[in-house]
C-alpha positions in Angstrom: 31.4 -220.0 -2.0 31.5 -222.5 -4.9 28.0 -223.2 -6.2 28.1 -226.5 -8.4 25.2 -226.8 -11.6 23.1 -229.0 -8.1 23.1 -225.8 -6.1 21.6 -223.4 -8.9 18.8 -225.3 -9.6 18.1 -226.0 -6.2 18.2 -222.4 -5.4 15.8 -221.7 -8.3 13.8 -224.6 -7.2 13.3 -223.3 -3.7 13.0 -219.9 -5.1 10.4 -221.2 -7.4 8.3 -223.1 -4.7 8.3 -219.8 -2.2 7.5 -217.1 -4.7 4.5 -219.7 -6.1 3.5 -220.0 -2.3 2.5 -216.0 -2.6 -1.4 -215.0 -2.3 -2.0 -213.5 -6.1 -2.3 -209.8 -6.0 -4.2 -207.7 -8.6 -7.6 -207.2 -10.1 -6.4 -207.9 -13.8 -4.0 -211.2 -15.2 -1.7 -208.9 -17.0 -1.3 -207.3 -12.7 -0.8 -210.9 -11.5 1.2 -211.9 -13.1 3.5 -209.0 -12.8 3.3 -209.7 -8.7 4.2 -213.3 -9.6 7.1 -212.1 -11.5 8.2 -209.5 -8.8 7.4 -212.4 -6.4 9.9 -214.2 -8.0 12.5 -211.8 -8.2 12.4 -210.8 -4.5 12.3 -215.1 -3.3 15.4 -215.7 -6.0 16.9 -212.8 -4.0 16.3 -213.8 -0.5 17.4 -217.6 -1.5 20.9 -215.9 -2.9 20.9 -214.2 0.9 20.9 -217.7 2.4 23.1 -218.8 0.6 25.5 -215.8 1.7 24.0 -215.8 5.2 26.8 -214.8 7.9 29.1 -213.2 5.7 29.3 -209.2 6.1 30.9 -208.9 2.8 28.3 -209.8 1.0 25.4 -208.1 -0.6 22.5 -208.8 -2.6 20.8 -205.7 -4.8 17.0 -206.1 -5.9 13.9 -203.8 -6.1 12.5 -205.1 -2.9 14.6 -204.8 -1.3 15.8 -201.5 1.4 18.4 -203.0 3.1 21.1 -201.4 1.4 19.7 -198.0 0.1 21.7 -196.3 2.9 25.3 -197.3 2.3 24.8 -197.1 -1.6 21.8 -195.1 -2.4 19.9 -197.6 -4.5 18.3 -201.3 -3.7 18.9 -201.9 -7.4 22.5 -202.5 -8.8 22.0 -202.6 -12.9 20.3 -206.2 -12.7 17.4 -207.8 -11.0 19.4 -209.2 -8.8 23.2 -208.7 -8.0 25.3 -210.6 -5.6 28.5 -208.8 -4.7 31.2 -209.0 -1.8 31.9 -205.6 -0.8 34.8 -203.3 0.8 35.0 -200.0 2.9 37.0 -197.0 2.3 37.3 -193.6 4.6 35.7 -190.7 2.9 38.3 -187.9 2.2 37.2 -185.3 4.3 34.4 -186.4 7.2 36.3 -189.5 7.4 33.2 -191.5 7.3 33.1 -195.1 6.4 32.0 -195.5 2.8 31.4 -199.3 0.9 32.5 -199.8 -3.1 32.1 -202.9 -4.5 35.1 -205.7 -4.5 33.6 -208.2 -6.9 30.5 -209.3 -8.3 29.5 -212.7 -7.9 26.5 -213.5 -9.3 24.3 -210.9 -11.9 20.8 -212.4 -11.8 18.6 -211.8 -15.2 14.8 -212.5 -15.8 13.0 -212.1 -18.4 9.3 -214.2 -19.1 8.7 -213.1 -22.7 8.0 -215.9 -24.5 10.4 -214.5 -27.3 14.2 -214.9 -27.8 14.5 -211.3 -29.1 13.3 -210.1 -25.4 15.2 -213.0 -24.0 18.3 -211.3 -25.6 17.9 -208.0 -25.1 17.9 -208.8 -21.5 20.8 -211.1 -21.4 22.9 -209.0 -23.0 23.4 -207.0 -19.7 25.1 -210.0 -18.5 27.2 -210.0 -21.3 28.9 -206.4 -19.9 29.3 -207.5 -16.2 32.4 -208.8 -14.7 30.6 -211.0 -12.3 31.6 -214.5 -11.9 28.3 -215.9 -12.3 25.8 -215.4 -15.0 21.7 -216.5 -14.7 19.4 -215.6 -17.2 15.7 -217.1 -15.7 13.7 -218.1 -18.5 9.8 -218.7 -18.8 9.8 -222.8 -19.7 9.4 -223.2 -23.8 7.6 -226.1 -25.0 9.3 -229.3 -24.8 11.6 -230.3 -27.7 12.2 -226.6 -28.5 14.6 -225.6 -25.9 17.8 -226.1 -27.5 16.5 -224.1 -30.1 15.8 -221.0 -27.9 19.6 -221.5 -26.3 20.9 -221.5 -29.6 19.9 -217.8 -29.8 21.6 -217.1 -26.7 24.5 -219.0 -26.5 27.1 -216.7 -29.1 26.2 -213.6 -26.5 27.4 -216.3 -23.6 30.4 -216.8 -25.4 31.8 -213.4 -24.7 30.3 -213.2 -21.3 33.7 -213.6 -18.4 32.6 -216.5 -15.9 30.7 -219.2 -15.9 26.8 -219.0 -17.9 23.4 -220.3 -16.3 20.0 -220.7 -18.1 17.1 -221.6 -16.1 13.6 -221.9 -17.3 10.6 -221.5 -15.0 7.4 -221.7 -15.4 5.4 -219.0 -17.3 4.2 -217.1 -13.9 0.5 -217.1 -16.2 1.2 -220.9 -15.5 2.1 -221.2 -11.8 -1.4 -222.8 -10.9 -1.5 -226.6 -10.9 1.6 -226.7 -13.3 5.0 -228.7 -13.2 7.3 -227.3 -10.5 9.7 -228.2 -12.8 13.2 -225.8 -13.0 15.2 -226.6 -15.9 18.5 -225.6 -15.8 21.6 -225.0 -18.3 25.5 -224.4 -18.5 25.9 -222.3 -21.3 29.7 -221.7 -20.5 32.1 -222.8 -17.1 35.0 -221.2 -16.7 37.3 -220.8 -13.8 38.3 -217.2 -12.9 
């Protein structure tokens, strides 16, 4: 599946919309806020399953979710989200059927510090995948000042393989009565 620079922000749009449409959770900001961002996670996750919906080969890693903790022993593959097709291979001995990992296709990033030094600490783990698709998610900067937080991470999208998105999202501090807005970059395209 081909997703054009239309289809990523409308996934993070919708993603957006349902993880802002979840009751607040937590008796203190600081543990709101941290259910909004896990909210967020777990709805940019189950809009990546849509997307994929129907094909067998395909999984999609996060926290929240269980569904694959039996054929690999984790929920969580090395990102907050990671979209991958998948292959099976008889064990050696009980000649069971085991899954490994063809290709990853999307390696899915947030991180809502409103610094570029967190920002890059976190999207330097996209840096090291081979995934065809790169998102780093963003909290929204304020306006005029966005080129100059991509300038800070565009050198480490130089070397990533694939093709490089930035979104920005609202602050989840900021999710009530505040621009829906998703912004949305191509810091590198490249066909693999």
């Amino acid at each position: 599946m081909v997703f054009t620079e239309r289809d990523v922000k409308q996934l993070l749009q919708e993603a957006l919309q349902q993880a802002q449409s979840e009751s607040d959770a937590g008796d203190t900001t600081q543990k709101i806020n941290l259910n909004r961002s896990s909210n967020w996670v777990k709805a940019l996750a189950e809009q990546f399953k849509k997307q994929y919906e129907g094909d067998p080969e395909i999984r999609v890693f996060t926290k929240s979710d269980y569904s694959n903790k039996r054929d690999f022993g984790l929920n969580e593959m090395l990102y907050d989200i990671m979209v991958c097709r998948v292959g099976e291979v008889e064990s050696s001995v009980h000649k069971t059927k085991l899954l490994f990992i063809k290709e990853a296709l999307w390696q899915v990033e947030s991180e809502f510090a409103h610094n570029t030094r967190s920002a890059l600490i976190d999207f330097n783990k996209l840096v090291i995948g081979s995934g065809k698709n790169k998102l780093f998610i963003a909290s929204q900067v304020k306006r005029g000042t966005e080129n100059s937080f991509l300038s800070v991470l565009r050198p480490a999208a130089g070397h990533c393989i694939g093709n490089v998105y930035v979104g920005m999202i609202p602050h989840p501090s900021k999710w009530v009565d505040t621009d829906r807005d998703v912004h949305l970059w191509v810091l590198k395209s490249k066909k693999l």
